[in-house]
TORKOLLO-685014 format. One record per residue: residue number from 1; x, y, z of N, C-alpha, C in turn. Coordinates in pm, 1 decimal. Atoms other than C-alpha are relative to their C-alpha. Layout:
# TORKOLLO-685014
NODE  num       n.X       n.Y       n.Z      ca.X      ca.Y      ca.Z       c.X       c.Y       c.Z
NODE  NUM         X         Y         Z         X         Y         Z         X         Y         Z
...
***
This chain:
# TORKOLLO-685014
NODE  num       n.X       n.Y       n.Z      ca.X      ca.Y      ca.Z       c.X       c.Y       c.Z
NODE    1     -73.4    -124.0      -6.9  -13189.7  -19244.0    9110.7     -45.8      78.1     123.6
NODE    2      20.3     -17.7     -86.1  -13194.3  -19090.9    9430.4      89.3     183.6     -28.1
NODE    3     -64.3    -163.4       5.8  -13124.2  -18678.7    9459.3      51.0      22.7     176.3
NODE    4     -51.0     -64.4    -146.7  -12906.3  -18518.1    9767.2      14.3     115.8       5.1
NODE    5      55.8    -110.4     -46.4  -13056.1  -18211.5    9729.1     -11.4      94.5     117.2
NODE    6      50.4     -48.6    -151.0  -13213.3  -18170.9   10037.0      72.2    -104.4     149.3
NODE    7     -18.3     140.8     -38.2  -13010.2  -18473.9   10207.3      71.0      96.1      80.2
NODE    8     -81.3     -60.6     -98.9  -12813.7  -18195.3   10434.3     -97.9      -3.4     103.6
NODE    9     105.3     -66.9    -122.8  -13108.8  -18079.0   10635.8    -139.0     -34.2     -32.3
NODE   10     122.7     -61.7      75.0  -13464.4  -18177.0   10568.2     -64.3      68.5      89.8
NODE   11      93.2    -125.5     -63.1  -13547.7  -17931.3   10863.4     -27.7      94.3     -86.4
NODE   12     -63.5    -125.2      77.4  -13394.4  -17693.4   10624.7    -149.3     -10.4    -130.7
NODE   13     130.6     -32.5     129.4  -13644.1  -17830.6   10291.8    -169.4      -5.5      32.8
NODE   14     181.1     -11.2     -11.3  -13961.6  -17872.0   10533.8       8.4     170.6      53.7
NODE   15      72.2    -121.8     -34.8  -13914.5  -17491.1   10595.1      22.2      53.2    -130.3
NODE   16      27.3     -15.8     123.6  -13861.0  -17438.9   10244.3    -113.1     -12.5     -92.2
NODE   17     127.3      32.4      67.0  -14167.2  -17605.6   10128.9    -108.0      70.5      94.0
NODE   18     114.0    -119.3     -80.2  -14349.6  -17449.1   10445.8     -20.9     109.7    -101.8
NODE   19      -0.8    -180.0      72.4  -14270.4  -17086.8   10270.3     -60.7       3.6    -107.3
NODE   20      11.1      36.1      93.9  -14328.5  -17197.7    9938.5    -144.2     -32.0      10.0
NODE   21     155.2      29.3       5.0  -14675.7  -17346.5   10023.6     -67.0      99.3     101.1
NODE   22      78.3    -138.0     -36.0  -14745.4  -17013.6   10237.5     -21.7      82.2     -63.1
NODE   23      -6.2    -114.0      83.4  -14645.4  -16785.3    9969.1    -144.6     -57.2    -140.2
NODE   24     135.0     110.4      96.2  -14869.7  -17010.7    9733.5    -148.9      15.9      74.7
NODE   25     145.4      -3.1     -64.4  -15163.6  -17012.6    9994.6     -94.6     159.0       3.9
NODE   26      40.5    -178.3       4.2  -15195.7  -16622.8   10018.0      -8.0       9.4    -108.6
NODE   27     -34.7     -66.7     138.3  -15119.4  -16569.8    9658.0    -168.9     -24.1     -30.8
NODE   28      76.1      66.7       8.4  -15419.4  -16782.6    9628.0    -123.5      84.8      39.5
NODE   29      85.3     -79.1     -65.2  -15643.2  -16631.9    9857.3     -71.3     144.0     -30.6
NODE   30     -37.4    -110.1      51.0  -15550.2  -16297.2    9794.3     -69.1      60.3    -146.6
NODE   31      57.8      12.6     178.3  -15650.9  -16355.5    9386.0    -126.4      23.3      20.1
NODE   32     173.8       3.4     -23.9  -15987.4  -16471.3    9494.9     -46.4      59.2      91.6
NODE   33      81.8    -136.0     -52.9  -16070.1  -16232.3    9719.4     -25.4     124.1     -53.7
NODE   34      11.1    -166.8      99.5  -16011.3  -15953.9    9475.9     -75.3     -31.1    -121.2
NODE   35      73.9      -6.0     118.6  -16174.6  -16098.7    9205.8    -135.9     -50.0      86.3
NODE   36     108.7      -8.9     -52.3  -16476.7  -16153.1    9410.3     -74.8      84.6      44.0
NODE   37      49.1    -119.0     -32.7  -16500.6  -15872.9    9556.7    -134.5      18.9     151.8
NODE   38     123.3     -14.7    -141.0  -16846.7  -15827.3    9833.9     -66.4    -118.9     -79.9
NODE   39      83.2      88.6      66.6  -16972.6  -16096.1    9599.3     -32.9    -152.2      62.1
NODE   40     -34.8     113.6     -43.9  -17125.6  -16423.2    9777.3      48.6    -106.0    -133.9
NODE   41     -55.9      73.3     142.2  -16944.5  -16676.5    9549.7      42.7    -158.8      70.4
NODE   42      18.0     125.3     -23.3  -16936.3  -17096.2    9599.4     213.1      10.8      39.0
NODE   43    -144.6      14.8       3.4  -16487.4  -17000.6    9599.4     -32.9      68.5     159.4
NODE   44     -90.2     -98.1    -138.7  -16480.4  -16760.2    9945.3      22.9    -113.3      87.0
NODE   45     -25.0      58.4     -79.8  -16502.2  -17066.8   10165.2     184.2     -71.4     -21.4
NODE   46     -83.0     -11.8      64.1  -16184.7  -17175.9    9958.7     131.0      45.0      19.2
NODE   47    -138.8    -176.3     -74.6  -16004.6  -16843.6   10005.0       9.7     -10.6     103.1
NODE   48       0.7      18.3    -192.9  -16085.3  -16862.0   10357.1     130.7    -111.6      56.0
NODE   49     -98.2     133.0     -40.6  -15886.6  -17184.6   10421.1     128.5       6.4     -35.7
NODE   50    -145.6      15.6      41.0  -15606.4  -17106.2   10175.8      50.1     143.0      81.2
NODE   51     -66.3    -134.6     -46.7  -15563.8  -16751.8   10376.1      78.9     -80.9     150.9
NODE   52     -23.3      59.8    -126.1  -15611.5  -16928.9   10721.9     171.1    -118.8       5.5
NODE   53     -72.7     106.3       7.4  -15361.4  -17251.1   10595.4     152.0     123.3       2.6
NODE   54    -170.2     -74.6      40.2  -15070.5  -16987.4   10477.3      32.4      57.8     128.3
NODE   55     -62.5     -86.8     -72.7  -15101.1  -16788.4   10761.6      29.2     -74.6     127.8
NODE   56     -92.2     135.1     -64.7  -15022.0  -17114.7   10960.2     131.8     -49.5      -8.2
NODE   57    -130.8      56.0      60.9  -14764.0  -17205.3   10741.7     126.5     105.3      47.6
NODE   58     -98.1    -119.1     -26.7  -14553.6  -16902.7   10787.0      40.3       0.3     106.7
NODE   59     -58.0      28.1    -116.7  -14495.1  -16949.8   11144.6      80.1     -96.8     -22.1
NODE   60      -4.0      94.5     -19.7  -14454.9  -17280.0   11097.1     153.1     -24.9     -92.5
NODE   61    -128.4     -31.5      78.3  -14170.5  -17197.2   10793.4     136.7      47.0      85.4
NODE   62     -90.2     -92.2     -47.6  -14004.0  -16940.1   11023.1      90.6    -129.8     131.6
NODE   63     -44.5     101.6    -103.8  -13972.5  -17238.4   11328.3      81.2     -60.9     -74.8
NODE   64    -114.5      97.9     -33.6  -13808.8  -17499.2   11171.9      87.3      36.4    -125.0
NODE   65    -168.6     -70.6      31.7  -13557.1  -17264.3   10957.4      69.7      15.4     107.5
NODE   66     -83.2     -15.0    -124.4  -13445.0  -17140.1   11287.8      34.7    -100.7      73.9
NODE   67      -8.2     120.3     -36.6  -13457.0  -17492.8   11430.9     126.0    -122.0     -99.4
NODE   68    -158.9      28.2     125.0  -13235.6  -17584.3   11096.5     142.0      54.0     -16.6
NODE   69    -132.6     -75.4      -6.5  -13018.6  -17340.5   11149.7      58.6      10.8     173.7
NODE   70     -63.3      44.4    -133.8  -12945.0  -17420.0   11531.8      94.8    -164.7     -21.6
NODE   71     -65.8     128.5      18.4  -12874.3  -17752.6   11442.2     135.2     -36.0       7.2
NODE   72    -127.7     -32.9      45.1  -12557.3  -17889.5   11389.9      41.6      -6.3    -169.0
NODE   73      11.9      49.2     141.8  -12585.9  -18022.1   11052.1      -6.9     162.3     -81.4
NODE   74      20.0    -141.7      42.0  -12535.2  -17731.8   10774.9    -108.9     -42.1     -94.6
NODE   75     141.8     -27.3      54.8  -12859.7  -17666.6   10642.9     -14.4      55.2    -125.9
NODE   76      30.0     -55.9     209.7  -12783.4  -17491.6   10317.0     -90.8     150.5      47.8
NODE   77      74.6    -128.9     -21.4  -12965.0  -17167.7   10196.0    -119.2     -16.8      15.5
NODE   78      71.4      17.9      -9.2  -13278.6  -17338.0   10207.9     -61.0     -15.3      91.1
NODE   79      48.2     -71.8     -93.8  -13354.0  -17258.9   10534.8     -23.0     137.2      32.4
NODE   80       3.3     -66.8      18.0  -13263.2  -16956.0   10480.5    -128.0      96.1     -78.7
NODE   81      96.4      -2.7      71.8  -13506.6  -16914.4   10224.3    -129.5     -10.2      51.4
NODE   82     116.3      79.0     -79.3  -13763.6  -17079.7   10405.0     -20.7     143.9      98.7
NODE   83       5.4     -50.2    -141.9  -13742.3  -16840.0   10727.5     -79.8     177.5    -114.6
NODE   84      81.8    -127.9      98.3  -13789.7  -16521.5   10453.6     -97.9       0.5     -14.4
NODE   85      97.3      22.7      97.1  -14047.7  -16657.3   10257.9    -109.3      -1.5     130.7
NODE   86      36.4     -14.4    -112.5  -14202.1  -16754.1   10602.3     -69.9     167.7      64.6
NODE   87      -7.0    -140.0    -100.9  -14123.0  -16370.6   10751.1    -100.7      82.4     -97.7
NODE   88      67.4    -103.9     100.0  -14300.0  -16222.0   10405.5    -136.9       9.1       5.2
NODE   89     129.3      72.2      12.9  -14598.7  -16428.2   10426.6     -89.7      32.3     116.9
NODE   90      97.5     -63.9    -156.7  -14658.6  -16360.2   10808.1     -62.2     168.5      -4.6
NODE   91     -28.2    -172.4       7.7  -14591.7  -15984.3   10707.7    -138.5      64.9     -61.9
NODE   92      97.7      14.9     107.0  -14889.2  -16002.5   10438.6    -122.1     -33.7      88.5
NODE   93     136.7      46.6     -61.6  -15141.1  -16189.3   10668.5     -24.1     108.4     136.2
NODE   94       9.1    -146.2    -123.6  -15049.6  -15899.6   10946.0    -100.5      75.1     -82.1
NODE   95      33.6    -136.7      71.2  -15110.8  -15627.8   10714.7    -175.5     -33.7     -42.5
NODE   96     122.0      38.6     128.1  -15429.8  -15807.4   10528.9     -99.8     -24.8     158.6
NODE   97     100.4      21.4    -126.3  -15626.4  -15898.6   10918.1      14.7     171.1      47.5
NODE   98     -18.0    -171.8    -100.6  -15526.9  -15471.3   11050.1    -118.3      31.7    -117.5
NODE   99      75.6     -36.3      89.9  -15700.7  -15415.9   10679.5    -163.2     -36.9       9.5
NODE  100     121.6     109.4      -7.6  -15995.4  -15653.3   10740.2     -86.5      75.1     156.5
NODE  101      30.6    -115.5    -124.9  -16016.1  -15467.9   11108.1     -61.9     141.8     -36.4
NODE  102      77.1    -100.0     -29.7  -16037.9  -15157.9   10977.3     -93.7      51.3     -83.7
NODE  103     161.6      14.6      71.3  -16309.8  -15227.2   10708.8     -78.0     -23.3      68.1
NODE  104     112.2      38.5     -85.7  -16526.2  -15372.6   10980.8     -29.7      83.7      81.7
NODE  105      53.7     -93.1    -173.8  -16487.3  -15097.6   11259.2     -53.6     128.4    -114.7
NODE  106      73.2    -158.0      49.0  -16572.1  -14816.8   10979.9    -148.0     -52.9     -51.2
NODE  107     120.1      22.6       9.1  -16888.7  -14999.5   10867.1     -88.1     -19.0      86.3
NODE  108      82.1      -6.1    -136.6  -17031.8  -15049.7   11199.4     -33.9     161.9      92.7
***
């Protein structure tokens, strides 16, 4: 059994799953940084990677939606999707490194 799901575009479902595994990587991160708190804990290295990985991904979502949606092939909403989920995720890792900035410049 074979699905044609994604059989329009898979630019379109690798920026879908990009978003999807950015929004997932922060969510992630995000959790365990708050429940940790200033605490050293065997998870921050963890968090670290899943912050760093998402906030990779999210570019990387936003490219090849727009790259799906140049195409000629119709791509479906799942590029669409993708390029959001992408734009939310970048939006989040902005906001969360200005935050991280300006905890560090007031403790110094």
């Amino acid at each position: 059994m074979t699905t044609t799901l994604f059989q329009p575009s898979r630019l379109a479902a690798a920026s879908f799953g990009l978003g999807i595994g950015a929004l997932v990587g922060i969510g992630v991160a995000l959790v365990t940084g708050a429940m940790l708190g200033a605490e050293a804990s065997p998870l921050a290295p963890g968090a670290g990677l899943a912050f760093w990985a998402a906030a990779l991904m999210a570019p990387s979502a936003i490219v090849t939606g727009v790259v799906a949606k140049i195409r000629l092939k119709q791509p479906g909403w799942w590029s669409t999707l993708g390029i959001l989920l992408g734009a939310a995720v970048l939006v989040i890792v902005l906001v969360t490194l200005v935050f991280i900035l300006a905890i560090v410049s007031t403790k110094s």
